[in-house]
Each structure stands twice: as structure tokens, then as C-alpha cells.
N, C-alpha and C positions, 0 to 999 in steps of 0.2 A: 284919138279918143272917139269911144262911137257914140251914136245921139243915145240918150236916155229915152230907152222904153216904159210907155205908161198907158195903163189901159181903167176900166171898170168892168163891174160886174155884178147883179145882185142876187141876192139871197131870197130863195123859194121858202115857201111856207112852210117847209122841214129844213131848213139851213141849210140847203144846197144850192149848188153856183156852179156856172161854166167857166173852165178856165179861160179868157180872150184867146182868138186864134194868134195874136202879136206876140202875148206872153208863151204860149207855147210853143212857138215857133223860136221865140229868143231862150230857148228852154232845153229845147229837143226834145218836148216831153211828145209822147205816144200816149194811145188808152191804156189803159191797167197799171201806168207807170204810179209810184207812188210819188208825195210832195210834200214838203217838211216845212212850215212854219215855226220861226221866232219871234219873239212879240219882244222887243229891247224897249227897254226905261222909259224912255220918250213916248211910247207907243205905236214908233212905227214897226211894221211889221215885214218882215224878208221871208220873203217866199221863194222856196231854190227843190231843186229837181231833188227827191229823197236819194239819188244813187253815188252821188257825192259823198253822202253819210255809209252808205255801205265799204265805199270806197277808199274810206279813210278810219272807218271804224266810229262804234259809239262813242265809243271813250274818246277817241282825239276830237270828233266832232262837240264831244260837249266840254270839252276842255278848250277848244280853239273858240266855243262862243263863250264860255267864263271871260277870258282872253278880251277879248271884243266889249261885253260890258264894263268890264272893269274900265277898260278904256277906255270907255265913251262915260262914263260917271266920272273918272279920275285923271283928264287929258295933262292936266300939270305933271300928274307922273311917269309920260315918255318922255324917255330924254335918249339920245345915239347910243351906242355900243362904241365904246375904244378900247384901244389898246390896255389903258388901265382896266377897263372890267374884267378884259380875258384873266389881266393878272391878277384881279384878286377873287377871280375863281379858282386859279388855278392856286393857290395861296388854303383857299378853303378845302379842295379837294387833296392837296399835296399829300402823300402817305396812305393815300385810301384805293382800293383796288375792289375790282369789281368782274365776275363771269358772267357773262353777257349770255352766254351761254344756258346758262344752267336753269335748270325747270325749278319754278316755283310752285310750292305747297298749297292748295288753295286757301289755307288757314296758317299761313306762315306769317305768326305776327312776332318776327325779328326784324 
């Protein structure tokens, strides 16, 4: 496991800030690169390189942080993956078919 990096930094009299050379460097950020902040429940806040988000797309990235708070508001609700879940997915899906394929309508509300 590697040490946790922790830095500061403050805020000029139009809200701006250097990013620390530690964080950048544990970052790989560059100049022009962009940088994506979430602010989770608690208030703390994760700051991660924005190319992740390109990387993965909007949609998963704001679906993978829904994911994430829920989590962290509702920890009693992870519980493993077994072999029963597979089956009673596979129980819910049984009979249903799907083209993985096939182009969607932009206004396709079936």
C-alpha cells in the first residue's frame, strides 16, 4: 500500500490556487490539463485528474460517483455477490432478449 499523499494550498483573492507540486506529481497532471472535483456528504472532497472522466465517459463517471455516495450514506446496504444473486438475476431476466447492437433513437421512449 503506498503512503497517503496530503498537501495544502490557498485561495487568492479571486479564488484561485496552486495545485501542490506532490499532488501533481501523484496526479500526472501537466499545465492545461483539466481537474474534476466531488464534494461527497461528509464534505470531504476528491480531487482526481478530469481525464479519467473522458476516459470513461460522463455518464459512467456520474453514475460510478451516484454508486459511491450511496455507499457511503447507506454502508449497511453492501453485502457480497453469490451465487444466489447470479440466480436470481438470472430468474428476473429469464425470457428477455436484447440487440446490443442496435442504434437507439434519441427520443426512444420504449
Amino acid at each position: 500500500m503506498s503512503t497517503p499523499i496530503a498537501d495544502h494550498s490557498t485561495l487568492t483573492d479571486r479564488y484561485q490556487t496552486t495545485v501542490p507540486a506532490s499532488i501533481r506529481r501523484a496526479l500526472k497532471l501537466k499545465r492545461r490539463d483539466r481537474i474534476h472535483y466531488s464534494v461527497r456528504s461528509n464534505g470531504e472532497v476528491v480531487f482526481s485528474s478530469a481525464s479519467n472522466e473522458t476516459k470513461h465517459g460522463p455518464v459512467m463517471v456520474n453514475f460510478l460517483n451516484f454508486l459511491e455516495r450511496d455507499l457511503l450514506v447507506y454502508p449497511e446496504s453492501i453485502c457480497p455477490v453469490t451465487a444466489g444473486s447470479f440466480v436470481e438475476v438470472e430468474c428476473l431476466i429469464a425470457g428477455m432478449e436484447a440487440d446490443l447492437e442496435e442504434v437507439l433513437e434519441e427520443n426512444d421512449d420504449e
